[in-house]
N, CA, C and O atoms as a GROMACS GRO file, in nm:
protein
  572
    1UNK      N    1  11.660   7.724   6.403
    1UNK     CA    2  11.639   7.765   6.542
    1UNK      C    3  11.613   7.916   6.544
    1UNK      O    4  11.672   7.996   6.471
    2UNK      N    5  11.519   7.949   6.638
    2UNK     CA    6  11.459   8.093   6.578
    2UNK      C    7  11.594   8.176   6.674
    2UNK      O    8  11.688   8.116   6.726
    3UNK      N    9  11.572   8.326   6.680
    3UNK     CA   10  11.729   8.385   6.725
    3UNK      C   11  11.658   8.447   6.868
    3UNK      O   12  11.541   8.476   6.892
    4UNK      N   13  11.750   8.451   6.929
    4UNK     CA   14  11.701   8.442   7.056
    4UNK      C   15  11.729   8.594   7.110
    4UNK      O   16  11.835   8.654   7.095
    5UNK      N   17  11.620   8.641   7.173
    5UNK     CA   18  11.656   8.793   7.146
    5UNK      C   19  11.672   8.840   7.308
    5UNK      O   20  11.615   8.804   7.411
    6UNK      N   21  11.777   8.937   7.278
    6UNK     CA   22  11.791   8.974   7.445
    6UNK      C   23  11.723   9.061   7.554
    6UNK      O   24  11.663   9.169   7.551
    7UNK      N   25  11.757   8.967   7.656
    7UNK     CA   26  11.667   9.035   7.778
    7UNK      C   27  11.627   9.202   7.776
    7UNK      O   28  11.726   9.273   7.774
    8UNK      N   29  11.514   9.263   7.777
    8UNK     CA   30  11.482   9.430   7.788
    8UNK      C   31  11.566   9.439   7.936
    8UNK      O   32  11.599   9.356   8.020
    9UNK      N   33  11.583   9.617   7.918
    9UNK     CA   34  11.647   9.671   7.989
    9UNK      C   35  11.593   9.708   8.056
    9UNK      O   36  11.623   9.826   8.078
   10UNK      N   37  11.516   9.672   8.114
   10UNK     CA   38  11.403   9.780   8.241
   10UNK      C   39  11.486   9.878   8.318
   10UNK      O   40  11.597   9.856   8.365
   11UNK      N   41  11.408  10.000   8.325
   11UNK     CA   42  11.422  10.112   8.433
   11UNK      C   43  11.414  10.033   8.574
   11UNK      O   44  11.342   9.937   8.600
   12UNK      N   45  11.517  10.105   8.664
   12UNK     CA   46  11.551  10.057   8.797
   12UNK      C   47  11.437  10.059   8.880
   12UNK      O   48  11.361  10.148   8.841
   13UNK      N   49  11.404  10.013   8.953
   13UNK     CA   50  11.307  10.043   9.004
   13UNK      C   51  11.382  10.013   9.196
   13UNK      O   52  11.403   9.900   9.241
   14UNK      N   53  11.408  10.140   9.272
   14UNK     CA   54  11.366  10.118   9.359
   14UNK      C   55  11.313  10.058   9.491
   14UNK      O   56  11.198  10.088   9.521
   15UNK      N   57  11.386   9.974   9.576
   15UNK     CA   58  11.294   9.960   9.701
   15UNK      C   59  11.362   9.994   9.805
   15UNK      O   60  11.482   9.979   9.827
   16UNK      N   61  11.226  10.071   9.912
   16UNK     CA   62  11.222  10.103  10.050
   16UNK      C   63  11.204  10.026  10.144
   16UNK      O   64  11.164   9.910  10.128
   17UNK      N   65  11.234  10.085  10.271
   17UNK     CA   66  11.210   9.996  10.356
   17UNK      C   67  11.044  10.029  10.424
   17UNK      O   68  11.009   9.981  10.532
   18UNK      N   69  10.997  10.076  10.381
   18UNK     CA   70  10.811  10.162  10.398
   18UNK      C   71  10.769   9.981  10.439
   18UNK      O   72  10.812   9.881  10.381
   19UNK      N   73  10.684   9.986  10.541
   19UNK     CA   74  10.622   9.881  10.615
   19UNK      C   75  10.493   9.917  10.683
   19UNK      O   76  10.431  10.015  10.724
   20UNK      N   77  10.484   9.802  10.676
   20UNK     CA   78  10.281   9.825  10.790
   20UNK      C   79  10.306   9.706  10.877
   20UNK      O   80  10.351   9.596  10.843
   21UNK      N   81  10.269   9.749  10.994
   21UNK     CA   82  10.250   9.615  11.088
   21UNK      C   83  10.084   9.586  11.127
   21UNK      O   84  10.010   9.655  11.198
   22UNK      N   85  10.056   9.467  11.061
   22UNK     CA   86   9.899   9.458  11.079
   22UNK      C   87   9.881   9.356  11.184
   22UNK      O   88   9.931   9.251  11.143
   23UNK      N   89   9.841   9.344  11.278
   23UNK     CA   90   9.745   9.241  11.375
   23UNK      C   91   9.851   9.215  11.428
   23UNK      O   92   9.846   9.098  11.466
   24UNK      N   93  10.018   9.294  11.471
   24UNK     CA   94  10.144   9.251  11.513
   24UNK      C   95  10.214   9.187  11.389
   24UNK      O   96  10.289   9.101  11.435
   25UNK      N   97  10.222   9.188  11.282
   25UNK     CA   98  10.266   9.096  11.130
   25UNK      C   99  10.344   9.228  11.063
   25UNK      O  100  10.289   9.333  11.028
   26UNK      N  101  10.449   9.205  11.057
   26UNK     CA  102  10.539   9.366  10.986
   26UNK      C  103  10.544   9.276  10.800
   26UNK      O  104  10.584   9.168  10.757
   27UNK      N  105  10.473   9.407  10.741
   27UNK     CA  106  10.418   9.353  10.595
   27UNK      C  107  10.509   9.503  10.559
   27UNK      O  108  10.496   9.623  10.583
   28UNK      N  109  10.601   9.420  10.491
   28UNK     CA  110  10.690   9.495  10.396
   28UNK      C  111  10.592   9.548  10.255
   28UNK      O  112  10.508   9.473  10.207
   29UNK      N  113  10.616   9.680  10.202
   29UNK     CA  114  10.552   9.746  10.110
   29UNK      C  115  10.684   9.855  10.039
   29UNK      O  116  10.680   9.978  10.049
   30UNK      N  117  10.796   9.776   9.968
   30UNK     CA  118  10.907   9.828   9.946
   30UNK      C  119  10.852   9.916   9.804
   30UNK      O  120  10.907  10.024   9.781
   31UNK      N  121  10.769   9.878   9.732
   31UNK     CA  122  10.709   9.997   9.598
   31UNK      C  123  10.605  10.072   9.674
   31UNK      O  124  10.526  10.091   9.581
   32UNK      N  125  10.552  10.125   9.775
   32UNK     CA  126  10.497  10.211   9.855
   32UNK      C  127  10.503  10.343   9.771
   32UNK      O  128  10.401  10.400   9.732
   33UNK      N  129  10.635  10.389   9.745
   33UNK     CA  130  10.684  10.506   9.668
   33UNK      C  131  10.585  10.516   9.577
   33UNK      O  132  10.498  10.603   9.583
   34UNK      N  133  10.594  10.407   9.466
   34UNK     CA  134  10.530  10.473   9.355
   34UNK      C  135  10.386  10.495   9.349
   34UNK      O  136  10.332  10.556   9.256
   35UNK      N  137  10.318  10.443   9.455
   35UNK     CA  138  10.182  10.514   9.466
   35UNK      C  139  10.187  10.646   9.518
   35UNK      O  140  10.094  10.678   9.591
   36UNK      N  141  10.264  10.720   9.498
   36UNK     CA  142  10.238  10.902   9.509
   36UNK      C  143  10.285  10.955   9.324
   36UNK      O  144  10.384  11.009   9.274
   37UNK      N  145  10.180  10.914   9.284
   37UNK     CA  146  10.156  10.945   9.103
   37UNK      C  147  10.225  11.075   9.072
   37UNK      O  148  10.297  11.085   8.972
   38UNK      N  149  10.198  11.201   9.179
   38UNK     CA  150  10.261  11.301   9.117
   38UNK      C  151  10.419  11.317   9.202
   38UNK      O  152  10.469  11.429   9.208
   39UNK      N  153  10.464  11.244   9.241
   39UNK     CA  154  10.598  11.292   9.279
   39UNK      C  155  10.704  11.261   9.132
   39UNK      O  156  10.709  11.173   9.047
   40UNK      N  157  10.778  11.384   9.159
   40UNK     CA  158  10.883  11.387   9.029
   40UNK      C  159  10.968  11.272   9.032
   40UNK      O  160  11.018  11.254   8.921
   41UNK      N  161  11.009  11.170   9.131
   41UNK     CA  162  11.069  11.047   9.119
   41UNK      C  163  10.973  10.912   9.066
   41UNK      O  164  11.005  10.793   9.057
   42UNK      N  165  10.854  10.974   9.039
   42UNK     CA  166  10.762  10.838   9.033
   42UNK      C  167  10.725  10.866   8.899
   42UNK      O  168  10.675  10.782   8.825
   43UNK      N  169  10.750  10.984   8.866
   43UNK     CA  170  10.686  11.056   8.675
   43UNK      C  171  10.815  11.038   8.598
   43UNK      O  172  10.803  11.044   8.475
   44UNK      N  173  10.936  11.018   8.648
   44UNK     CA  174  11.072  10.984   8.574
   44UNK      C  175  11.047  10.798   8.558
   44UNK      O  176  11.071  10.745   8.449
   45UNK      N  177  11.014  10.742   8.641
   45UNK     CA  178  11.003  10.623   8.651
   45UNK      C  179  10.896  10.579   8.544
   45UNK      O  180  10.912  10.501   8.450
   46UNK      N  181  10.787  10.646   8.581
   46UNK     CA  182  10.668  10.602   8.472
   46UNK      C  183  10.717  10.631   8.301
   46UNK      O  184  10.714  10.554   8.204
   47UNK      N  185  10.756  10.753   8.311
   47UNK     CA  186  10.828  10.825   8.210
   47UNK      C  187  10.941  10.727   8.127
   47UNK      O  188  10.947  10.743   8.005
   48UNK      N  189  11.030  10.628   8.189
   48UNK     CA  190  11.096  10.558   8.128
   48UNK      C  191  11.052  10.414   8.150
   48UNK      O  192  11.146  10.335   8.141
   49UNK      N  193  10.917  10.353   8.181
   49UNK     CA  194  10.881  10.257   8.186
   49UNK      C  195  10.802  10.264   8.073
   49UNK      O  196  10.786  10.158   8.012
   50UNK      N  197  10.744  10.375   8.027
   50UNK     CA  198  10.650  10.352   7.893
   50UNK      C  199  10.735  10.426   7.748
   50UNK      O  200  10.683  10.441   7.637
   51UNK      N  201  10.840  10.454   7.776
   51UNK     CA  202  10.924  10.485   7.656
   51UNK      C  203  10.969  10.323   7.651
   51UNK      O  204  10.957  10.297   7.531
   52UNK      N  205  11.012  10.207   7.714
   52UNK     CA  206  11.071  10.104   7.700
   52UNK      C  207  10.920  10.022   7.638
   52UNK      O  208  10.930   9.958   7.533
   53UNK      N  209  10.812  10.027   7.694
   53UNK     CA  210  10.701  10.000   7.617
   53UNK      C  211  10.663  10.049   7.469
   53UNK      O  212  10.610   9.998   7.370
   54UNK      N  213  10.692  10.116   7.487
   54UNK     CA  214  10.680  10.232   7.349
   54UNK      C  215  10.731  10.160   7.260
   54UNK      O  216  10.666  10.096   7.178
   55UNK      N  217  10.868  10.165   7.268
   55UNK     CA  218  10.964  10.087   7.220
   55UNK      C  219  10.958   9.948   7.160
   55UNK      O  220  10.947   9.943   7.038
   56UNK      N  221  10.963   9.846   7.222
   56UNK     CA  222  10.921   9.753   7.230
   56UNK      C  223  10.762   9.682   7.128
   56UNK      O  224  10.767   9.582   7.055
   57UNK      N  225  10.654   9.758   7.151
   57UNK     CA  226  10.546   9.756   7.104
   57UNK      C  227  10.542   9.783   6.971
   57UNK      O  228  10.470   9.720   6.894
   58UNK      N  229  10.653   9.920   6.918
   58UNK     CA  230  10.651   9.976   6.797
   58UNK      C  231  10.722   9.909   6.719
   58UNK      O  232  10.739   9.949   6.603
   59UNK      N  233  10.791   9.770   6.773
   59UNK     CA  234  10.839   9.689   6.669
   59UNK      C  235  10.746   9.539   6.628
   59UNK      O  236  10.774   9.453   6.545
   60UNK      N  237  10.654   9.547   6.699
   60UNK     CA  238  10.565   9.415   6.669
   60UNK      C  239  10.541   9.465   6.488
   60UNK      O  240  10.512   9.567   6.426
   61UNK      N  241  10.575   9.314   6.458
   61UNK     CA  242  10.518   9.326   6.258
   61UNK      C  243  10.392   9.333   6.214
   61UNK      O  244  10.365   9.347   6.095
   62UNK      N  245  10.265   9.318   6.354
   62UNK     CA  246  10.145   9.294   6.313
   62UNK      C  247  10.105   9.445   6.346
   62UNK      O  248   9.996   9.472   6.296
   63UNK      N  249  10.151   9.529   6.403
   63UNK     CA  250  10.117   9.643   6.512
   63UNK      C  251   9.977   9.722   6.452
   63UNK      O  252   9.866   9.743   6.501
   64UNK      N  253  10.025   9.746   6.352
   64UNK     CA  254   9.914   9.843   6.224
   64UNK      C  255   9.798   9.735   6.175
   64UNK      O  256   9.686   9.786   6.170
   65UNK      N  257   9.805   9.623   6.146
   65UNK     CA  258   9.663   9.546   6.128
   65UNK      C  259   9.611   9.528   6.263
   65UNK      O  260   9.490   9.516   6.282
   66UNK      N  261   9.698   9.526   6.359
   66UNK     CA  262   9.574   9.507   6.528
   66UNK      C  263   9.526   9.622   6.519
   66UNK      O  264   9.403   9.627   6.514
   67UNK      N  265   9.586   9.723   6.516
   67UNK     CA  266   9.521   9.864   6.556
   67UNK      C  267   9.404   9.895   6.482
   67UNK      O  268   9.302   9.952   6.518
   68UNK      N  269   9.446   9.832   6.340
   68UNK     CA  270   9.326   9.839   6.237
   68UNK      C  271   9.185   9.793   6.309
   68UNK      O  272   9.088   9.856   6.350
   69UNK      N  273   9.219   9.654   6.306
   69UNK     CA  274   9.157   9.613   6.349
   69UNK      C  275   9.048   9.610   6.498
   69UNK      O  276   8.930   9.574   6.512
   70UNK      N  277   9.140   9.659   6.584
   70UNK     CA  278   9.061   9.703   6.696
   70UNK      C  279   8.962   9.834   6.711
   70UNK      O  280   8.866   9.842   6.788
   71UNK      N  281   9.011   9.944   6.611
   71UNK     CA  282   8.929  10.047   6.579
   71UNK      C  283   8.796  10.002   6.510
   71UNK      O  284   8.681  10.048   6.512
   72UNK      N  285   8.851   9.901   6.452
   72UNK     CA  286   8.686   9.802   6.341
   72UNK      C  287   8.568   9.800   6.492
   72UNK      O  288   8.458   9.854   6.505
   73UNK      N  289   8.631   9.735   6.568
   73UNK     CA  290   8.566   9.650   6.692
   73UNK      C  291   8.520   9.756   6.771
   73UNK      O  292   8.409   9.809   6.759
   74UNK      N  293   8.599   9.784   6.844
   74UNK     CA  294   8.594   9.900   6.920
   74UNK      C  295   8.495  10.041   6.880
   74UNK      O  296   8.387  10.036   6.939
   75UNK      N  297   8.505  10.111   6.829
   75UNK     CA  298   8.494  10.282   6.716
   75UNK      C  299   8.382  10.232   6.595
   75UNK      O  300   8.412  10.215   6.477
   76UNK      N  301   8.278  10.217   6.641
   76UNK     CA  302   8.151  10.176   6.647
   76UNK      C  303   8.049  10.274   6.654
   76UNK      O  304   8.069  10.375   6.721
   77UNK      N  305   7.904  10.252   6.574
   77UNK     CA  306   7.774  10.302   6.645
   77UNK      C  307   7.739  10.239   6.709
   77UNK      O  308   7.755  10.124   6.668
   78UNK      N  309   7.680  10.245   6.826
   78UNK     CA  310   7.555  10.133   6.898
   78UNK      C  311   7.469  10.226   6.989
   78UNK      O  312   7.513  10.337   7.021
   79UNK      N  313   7.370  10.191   7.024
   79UNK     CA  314   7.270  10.237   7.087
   79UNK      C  315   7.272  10.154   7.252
   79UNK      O  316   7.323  10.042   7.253
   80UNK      N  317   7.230  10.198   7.354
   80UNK     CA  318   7.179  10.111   7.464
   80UNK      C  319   7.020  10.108   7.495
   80UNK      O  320   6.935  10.196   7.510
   81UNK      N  321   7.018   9.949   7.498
   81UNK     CA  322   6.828   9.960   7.583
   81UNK      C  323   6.778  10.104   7.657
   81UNK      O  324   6.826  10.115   7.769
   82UNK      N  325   6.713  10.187   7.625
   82UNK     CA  326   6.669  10.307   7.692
   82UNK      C  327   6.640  10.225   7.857
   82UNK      O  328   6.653  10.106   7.886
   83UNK      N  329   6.593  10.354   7.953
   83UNK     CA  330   6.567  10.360   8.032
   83UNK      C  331   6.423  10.437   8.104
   83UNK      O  332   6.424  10.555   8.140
   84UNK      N  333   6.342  10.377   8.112
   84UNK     CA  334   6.187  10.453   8.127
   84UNK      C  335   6.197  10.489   8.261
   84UNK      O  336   6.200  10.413   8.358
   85UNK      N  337   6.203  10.667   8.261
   85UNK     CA  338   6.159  10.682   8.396
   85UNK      C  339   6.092  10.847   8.352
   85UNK      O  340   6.138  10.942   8.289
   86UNK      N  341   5.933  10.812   8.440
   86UNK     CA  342   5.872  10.902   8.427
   86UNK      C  343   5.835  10.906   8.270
   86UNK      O  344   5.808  10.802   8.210
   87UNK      N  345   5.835  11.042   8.202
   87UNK     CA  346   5.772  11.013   8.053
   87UNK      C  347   5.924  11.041   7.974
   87UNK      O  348   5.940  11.058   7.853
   88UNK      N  349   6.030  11.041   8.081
   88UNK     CA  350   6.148  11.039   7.990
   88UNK      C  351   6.223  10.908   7.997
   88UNK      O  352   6.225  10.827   8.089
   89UNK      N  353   6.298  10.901   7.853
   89UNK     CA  354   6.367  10.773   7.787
   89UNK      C  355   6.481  10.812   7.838
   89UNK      O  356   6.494  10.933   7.862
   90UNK      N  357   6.566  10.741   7.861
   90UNK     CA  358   6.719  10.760   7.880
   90UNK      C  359   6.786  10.670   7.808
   90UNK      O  360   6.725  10.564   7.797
   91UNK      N  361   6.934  10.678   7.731
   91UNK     CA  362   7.010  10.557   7.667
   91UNK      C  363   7.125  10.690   7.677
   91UNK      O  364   7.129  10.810   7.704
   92UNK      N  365   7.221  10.564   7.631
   92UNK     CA  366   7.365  10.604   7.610
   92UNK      C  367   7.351  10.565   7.417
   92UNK      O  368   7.292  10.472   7.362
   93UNK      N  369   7.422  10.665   7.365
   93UNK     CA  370   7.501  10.647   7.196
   93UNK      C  371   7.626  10.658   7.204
   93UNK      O  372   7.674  10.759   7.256
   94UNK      N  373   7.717  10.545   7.152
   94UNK     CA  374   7.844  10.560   7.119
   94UNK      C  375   7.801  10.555   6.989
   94UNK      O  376   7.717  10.498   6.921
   95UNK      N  377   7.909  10.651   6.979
   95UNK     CA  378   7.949  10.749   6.843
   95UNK      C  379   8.125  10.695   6.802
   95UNK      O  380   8.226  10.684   6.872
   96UNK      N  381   8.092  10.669   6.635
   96UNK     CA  382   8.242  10.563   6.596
   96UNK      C  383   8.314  10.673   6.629
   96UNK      O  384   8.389  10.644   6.722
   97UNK      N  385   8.328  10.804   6.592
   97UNK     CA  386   8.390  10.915   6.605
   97UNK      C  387   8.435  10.943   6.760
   97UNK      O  388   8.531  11.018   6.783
   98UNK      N  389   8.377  10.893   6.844
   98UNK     CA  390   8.347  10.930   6.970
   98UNK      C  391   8.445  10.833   7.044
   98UNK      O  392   8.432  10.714   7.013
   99UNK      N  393   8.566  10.871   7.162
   99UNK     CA  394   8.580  10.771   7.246
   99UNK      C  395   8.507  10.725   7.336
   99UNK      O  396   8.530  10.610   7.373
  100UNK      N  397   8.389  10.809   7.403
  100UNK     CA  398   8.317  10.764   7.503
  100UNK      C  399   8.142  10.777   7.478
  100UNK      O  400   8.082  10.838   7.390
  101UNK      N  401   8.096  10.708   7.573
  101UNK     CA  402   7.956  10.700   7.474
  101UNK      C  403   7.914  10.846   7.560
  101UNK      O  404   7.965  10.901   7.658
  102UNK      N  405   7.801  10.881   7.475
  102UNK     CA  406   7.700  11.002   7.552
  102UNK      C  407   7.574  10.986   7.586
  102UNK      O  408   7.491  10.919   7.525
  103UNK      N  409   7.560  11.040   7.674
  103UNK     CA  410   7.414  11.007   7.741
  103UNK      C  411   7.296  11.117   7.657
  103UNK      O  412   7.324  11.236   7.642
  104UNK      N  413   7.202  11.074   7.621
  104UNK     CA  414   7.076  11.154   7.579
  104UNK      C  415   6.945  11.141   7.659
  104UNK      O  416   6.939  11.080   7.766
  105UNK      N  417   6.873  11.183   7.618
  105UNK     CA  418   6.730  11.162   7.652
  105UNK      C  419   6.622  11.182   7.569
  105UNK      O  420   6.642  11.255   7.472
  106UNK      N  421   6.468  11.115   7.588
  106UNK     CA  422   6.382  11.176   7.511
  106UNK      C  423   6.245  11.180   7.612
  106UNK      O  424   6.210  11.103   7.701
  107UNK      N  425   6.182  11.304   7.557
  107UNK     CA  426   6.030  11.345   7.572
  107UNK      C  427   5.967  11.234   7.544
  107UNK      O  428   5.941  11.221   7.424
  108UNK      N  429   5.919  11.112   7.641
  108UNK     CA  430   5.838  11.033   7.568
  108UNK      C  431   5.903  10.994   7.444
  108UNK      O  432   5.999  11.052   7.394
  109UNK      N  433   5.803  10.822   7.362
  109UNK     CA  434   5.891  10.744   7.264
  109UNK      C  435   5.962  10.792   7.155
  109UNK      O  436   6.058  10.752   7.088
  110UNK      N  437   5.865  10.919   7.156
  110UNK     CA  438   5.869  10.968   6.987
  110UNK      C  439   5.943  11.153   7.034
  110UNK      O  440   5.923  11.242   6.951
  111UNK      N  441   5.992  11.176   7.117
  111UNK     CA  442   6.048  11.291   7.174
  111UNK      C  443   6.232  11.340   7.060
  111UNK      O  444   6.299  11.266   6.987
  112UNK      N  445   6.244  11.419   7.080
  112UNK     CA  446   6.317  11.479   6.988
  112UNK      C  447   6.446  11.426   7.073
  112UNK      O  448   6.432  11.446   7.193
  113UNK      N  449   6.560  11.368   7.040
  113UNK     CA  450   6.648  11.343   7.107
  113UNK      C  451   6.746  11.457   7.140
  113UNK      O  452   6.789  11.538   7.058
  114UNK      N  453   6.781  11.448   7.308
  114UNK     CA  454   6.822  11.564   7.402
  114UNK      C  455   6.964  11.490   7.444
  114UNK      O  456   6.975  11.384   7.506
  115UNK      N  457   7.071  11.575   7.394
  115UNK     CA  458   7.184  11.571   7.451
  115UNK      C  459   7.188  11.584   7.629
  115UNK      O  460   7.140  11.681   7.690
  116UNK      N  461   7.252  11.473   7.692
  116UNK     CA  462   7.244  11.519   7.860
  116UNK      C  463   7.384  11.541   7.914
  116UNK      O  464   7.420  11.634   7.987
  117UNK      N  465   7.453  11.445   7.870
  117UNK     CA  466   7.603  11.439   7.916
  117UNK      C  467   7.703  11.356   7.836
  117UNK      O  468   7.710  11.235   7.817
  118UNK      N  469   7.773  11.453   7.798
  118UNK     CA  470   7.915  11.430   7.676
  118UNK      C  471   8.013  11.437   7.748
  118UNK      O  472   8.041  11.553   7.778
  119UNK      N  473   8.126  11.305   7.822
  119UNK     CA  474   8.264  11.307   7.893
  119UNK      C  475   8.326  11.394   7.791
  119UNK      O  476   8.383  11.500   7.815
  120UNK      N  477   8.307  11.332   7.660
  120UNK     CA  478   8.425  11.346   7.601
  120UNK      C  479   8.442  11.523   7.549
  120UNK      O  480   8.513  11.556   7.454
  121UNK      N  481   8.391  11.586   7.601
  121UNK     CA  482   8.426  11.732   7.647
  121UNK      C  483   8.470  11.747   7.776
  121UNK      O  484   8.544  11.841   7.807
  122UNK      N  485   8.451  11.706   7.815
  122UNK     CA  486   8.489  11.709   7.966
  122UNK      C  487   8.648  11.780   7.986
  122UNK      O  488   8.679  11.861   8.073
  123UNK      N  489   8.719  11.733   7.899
  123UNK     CA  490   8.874  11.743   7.874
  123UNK      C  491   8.956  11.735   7.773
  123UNK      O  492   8.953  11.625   7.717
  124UNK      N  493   9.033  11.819   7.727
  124UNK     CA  494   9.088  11.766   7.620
  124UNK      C  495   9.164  11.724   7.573
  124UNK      O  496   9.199  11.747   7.457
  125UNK      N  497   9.241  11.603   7.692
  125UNK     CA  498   9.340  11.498   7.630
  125UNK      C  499   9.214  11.414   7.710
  125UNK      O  500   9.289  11.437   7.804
  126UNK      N  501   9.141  11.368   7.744
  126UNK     CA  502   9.060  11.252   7.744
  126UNK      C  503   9.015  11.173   7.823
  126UNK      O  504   8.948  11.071   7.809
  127UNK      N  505   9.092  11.273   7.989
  127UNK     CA  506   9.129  11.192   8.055
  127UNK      C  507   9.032  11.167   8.177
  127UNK      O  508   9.054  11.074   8.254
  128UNK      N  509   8.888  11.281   8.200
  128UNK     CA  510   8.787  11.275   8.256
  128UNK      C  511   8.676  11.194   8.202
  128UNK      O  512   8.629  11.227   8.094
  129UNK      N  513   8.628  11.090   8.269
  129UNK     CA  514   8.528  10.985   8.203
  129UNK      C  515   8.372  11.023   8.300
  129UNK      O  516   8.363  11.110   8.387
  130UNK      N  517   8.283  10.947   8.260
  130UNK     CA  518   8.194  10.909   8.350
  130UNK      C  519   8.197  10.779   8.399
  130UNK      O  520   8.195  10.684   8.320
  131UNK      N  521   8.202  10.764   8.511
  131UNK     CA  522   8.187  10.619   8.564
  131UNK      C  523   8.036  10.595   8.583
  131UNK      O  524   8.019  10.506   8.500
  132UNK      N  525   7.962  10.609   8.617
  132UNK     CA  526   7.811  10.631   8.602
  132UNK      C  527   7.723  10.698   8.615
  132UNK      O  528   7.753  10.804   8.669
  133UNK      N  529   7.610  10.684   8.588
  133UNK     CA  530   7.481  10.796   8.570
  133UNK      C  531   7.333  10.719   8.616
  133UNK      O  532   7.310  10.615   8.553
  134UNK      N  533   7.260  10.748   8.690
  134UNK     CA  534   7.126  10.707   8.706
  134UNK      C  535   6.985  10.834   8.753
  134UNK      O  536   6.973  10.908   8.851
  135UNK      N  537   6.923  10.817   8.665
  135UNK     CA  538   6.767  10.930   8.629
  135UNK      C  539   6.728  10.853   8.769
  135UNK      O  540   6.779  10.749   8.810
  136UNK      N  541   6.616  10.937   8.835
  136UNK     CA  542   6.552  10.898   8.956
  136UNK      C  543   6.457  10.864   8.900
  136UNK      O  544   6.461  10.867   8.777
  137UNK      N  545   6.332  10.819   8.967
  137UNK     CA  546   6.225  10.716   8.923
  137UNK      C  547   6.146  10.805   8.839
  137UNK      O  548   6.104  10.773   8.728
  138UNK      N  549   6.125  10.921   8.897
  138UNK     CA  550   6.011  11.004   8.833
  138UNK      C  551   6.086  11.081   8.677
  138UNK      O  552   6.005  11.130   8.599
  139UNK      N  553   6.220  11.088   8.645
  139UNK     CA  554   6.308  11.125   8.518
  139UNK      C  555   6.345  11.309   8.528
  139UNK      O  556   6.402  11.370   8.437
  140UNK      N  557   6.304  11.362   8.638
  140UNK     CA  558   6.344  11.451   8.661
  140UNK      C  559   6.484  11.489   8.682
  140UNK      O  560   6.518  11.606   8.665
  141UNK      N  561   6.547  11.423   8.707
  141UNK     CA  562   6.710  11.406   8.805
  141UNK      C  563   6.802  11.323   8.736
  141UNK      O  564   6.771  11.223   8.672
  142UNK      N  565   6.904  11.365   8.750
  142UNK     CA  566   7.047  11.271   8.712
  142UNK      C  567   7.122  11.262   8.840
  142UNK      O  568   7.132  11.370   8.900
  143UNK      N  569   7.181  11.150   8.901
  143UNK     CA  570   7.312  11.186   8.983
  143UNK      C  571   7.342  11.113   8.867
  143UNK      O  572   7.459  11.085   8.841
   0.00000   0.00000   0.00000
């Protein structure tokens, strides 16, 4: 019989009496609190919710072959289908080295490839991304 291991200790968590009354309907929202990310009662909370994760995770026996393994999968070259607009190409390169892909461009097919936008400078714990990018028709423009 395998051994039966005991319940985790979770950090307390909290509830208010924070409410919304919608259409006359009183809708209780007792974790309300922890959506204010930077209050010092909600960064102690997060703070000992991912040390108990931490924890926990760092004893799985497989931990180091997943990780292996997901860096295989994940931490990659690949290219994306370009994008024709005007006489410029657009694609994204993820780079294995790279957490996030980067956007380039080229002069026409045979154009020297042009760095446009690298997140992963952006910051340096990692934490500014791009959510998206689109060239206007004529390839002049990025929003």
């Amino acid at each position: 019989m395998p051994k039966q291991k005991k319940p985790l200790d979770y950090p307390a968590t909290r509830r208010t009496g924070e409410h919304d009354v919608l259409h006359g309907v009183l809708v209780p929202d007792p974790y309300r609190w922890l959506e204010r990310e930077k209050d010092e009662q909600v960064q102690k909370w997060m703070a000992q919710q991912d040390a108990l994760a931490r924890a926990e995770l760092g004893q799985l026996p497989e931990r180091e072959a997943l990780r292996a393994r997901l860096k295989e999968l994940f931490y990659l070259d690949a290219l994306s289908a370009p994008q024709h607009r005007g006489k410029r190409y657009f694609y994204t390169r993820q780079h294995a080295t790279k957490e996030k892909r980067v956007v380039y461009f080229k002069e026409g097919k045979k154009g020297a490839e042009k760095l446009l936008l690298d997140p992963n400078s952006w910051s340096p714990d990692g934490s500014i991304s791009l959510g998206g990018w689109h060239p206007s028709w004529d390839g002049r423009r990025v929003a």
